[in-house]
Each structure stands twice: as structure tokens, then as C-alpha cells.
RODO-2510 file (C-alpha; in nm, 4 decimals, decimal comma):
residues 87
     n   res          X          Y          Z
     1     x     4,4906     0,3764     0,0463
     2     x     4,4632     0,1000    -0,1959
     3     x     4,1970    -0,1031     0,0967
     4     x     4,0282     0,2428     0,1277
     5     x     3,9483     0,2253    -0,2842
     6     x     3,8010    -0,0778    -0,2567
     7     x     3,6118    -0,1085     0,0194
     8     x     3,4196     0,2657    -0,1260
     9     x     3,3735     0,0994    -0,4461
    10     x     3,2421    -0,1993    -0,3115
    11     x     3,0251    -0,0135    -0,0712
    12     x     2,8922     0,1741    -0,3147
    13     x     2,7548    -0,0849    -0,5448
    14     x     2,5875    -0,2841    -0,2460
    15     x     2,4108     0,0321    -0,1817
    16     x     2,3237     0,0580    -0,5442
    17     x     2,1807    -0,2685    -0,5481
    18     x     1,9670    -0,1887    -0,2114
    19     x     1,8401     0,0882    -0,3572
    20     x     1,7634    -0,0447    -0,6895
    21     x     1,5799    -0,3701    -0,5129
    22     x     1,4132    -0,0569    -0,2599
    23     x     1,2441     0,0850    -0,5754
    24     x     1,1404    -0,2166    -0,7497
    25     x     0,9919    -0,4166    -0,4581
    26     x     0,8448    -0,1113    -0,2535
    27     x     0,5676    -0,0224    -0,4444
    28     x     0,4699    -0,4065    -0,4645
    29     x     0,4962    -0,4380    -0,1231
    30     x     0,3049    -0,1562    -0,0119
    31     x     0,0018    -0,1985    -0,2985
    32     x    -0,3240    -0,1986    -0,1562
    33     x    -0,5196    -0,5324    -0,1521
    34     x    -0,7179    -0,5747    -0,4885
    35     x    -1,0818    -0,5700    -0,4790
    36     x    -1,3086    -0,8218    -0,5393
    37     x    -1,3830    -0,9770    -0,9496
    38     x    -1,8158    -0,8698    -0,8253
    39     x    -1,7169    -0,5335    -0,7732
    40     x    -1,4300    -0,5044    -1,0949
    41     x    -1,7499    -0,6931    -1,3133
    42     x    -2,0105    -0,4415    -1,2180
    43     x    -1,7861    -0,1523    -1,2250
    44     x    -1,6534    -0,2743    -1,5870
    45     x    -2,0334    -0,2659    -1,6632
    46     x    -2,0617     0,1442    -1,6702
    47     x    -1,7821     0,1476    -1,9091
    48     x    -1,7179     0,4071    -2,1648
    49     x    -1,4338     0,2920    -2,2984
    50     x    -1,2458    -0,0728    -2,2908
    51     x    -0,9377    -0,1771    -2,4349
    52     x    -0,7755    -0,5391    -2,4583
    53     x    -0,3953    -0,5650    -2,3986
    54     x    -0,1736    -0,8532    -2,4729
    55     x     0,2336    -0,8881    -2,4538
    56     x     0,2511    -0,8581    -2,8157
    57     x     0,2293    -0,4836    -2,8218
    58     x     0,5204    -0,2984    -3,0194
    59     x     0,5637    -0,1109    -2,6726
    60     x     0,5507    -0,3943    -2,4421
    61     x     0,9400    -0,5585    -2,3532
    62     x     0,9816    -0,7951    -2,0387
    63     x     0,9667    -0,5520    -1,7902
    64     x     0,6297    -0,3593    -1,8803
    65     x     0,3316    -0,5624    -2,0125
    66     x    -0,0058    -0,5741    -1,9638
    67     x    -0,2320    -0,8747    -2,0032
    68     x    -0,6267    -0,8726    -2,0293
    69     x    -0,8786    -0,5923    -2,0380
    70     x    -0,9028    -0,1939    -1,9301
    71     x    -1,2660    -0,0572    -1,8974
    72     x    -1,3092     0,3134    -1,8307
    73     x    -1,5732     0,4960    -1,7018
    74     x    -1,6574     0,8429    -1,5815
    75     x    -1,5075     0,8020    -1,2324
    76     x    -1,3086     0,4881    -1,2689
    77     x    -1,1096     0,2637    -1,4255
    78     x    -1,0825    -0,1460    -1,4259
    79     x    -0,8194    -0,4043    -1,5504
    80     x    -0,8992    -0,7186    -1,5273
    81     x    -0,5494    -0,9199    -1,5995
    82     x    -0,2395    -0,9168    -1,5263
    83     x     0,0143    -0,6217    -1,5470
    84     x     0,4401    -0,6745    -1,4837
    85     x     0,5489    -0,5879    -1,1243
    86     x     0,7778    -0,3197    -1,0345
    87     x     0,7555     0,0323    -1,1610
***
């Protein structure tokens, strides 16, 4: 009984872990390749709106950041930076 205990606990916090890992590194894996910096410059162009972001921001912690720029337009929007992995 006692080896039954263990192994289910043991079990199930390897599955935890795989599914933790599962939803951090899916949706990097399956992200669609980035475009080109042309096509993000002339899009950023038609801009309505931009914003600047930086890691200082009161909302910002180590697992959700957002580095450079954000333009906005009509039918799109741009960053041009870096943003944290994961969801």
C-alpha cells in the first residue's frame, strides 16, 4: 500500500511538470516565423498609435516584459523588440 502511495504521488508530479513545461514551451515552439524588419518598418509607418515599452514598468516582473516599440494601425499591429517567452 505504502509503494502504491508513492509511486501515485510521484507520478503525479512528473506529470505536473510535463504539463507545466507542455504549456510554456508549446506556444514557442509552434509560433509562426517572424516577418521581415522591411515589412515591420513600412507597416510601423501607417501607424496611429505607438507606444515604447521597457522592463521598468510597475506591471512588468520576470516572467512578462516587453522591450522596444508597439505601432498600431487600422488593420495591424507591430512590435519591434523583444517580449518574454512563454504565455
Amino acid at each position: 500500500m505504502r509503494k502504491l502511495i508513492t509511486l501515485t504521488i510521484t507520478h503525479g508530479i512528473a506529470a505536473a511538470i510535463g504539463v507545466a513545461l507542455g504549456i510554456y514551451f508549446l506556444p514557442v515552439q509552434a509560433a509562426p516565423p517572424s516577418p521581415d524588419a522591411a515589412m515591420l518598418e513600412e507597416t510601423s509607418q501607417n501607424a496611429l498609435f505607438c507606444a515604447d515599452l521597457n522592463r521598468d514598468l510597475r506591471s512588468s516582473d520576470f516572467l512578462h516584459w516587453g522591450e522596444g516599440k508597439i505601432s498600431i494601425s487600422a488593420t495591424d499591429v507591430v512590435h519591434e523588440g523583444k517580449l518574454a517567452p512563454g504565455p
